[in-house]
N, C-alpha and C positions, 0 to 999 in steps of 0.2 A: 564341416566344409561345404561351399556351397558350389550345388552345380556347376561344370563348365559355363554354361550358360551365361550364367548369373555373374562372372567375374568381372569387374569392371573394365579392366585391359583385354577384355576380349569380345569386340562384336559378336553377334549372331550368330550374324551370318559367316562369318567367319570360320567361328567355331563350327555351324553345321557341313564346311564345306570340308575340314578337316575329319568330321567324323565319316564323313563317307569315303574318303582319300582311304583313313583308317582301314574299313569297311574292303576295301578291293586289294587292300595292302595285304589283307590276312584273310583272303578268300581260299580255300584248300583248291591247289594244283589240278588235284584229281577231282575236283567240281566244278566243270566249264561251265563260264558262259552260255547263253543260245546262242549260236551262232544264226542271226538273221536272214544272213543272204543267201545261204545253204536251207532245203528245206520249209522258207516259207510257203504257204500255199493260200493263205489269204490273198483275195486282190483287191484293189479298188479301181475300177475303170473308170477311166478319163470321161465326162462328159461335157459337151458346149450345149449350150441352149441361146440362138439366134431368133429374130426375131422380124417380119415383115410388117409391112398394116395387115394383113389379114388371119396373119397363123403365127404359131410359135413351132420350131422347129430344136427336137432334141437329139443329137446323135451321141452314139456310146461309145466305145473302143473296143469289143468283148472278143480280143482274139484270142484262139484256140477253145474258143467257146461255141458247144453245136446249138445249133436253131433252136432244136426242141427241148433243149436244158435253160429256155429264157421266157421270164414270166414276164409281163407287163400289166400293171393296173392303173384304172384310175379313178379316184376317190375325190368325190368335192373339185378343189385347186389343188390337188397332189397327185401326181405320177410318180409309180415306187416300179422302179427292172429291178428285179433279182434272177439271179442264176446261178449254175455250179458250172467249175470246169475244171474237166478229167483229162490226167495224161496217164499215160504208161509207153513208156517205150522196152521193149526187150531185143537185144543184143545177144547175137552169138557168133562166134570166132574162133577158127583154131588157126595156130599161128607157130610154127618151132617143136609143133610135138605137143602144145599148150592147148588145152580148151579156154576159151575167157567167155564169159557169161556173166550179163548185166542185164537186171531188172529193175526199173525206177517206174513209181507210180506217186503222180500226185492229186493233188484234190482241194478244191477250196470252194465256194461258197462266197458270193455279196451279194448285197439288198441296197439301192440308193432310191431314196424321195426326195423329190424337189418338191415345193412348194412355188405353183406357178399365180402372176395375180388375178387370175379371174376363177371360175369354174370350169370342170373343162366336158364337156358331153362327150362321153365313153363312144356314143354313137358314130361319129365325127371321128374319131381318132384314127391315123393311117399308120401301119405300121410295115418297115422291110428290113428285113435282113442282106446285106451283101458285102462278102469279105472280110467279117471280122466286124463289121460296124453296123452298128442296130439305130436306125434313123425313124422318129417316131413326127409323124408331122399333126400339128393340134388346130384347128381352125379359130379364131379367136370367136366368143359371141358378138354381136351386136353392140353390146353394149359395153363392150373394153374396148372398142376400135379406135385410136385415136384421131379424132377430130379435129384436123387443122388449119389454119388460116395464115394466107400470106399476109404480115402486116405492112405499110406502107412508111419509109420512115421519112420523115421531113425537118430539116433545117431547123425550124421556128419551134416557139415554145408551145408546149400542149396548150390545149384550152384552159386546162386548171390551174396549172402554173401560171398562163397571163392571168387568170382573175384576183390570183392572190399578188400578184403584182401591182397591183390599179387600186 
């Protein structure tokens, strides 16, 4: 007998969506899932990178992130923030005759590099912290500046276009 797979009255994909249905069908009760939204501690913070003629401008979102848990580098055309950020909160309550006592601690870790287009001199780099938001401002070089011109538009045909006309 050949494979599910391989049956002609049965796609693929089909079939592979079946076997994982399978798969969750007969997952044992007493073996949860992750629950993701409970728990996680990974994060990835929000960045925009804006842009003037003169600088490029990167802000982070890193709240409940302290100052001195955030690294900044800069390598060639890439800027890499990493940081950790730590909670714990501890609760205590008597309530009825009750003590109630809760302790939660969490912890996570991210690293983000952009690739920005030019190089960027370490020297030059400005960096602040304020509320949660880590704003890194980049001065662009010289020579990524862009250089622009108002053109003039007119009515008439180019010059190239009449000649190839004539």
């Amino acid at each position: 007998m050949l494979p599910r797979l391989w049956q002609e009255d049965d796609h693929p994909l089909k079939a592979f969506r079946k076997d994982i249905d399978d798969l969750f069908q007969s997952w044992p009760p007493d073996l949860r899932l992750p629950d993701l939204a409970w728990g996680q501690t990974d994060f990835w913070p929000r960045v925009n990178v804006s842009e003037t003629e003169n600088e490029l401008q990167v802000t982070a979102e890193l709240p409940g992130v302290d100052e001195k848990n955030i690294d900044v580098t800069v390598t060639g055309d890439q800027v890499t923030i990493k940081g950790e950020k730590r909670s714990e909160v501890d609760e205590k309550k008597d309530e009825k005759g009750r003590s109630f006592r809760r302790m939660e601690r969490s912890y996570g870790s991210f690293e983000r590099t952009m690739a920005l287009p030019f190089d960027i001199d370490p020297d030059k780099v400005h960096a602040t912290f304020r509320n949660g938001v880590l704003t890194l401002t980049l001065p662009k070089p010289a020579d990524a500046k862009k250089k622009s011109k108002k053109i003039a538009i007119t009515g008439e045909a180019s010059p190239a276009q009449g000649k190839k006309a004539a």
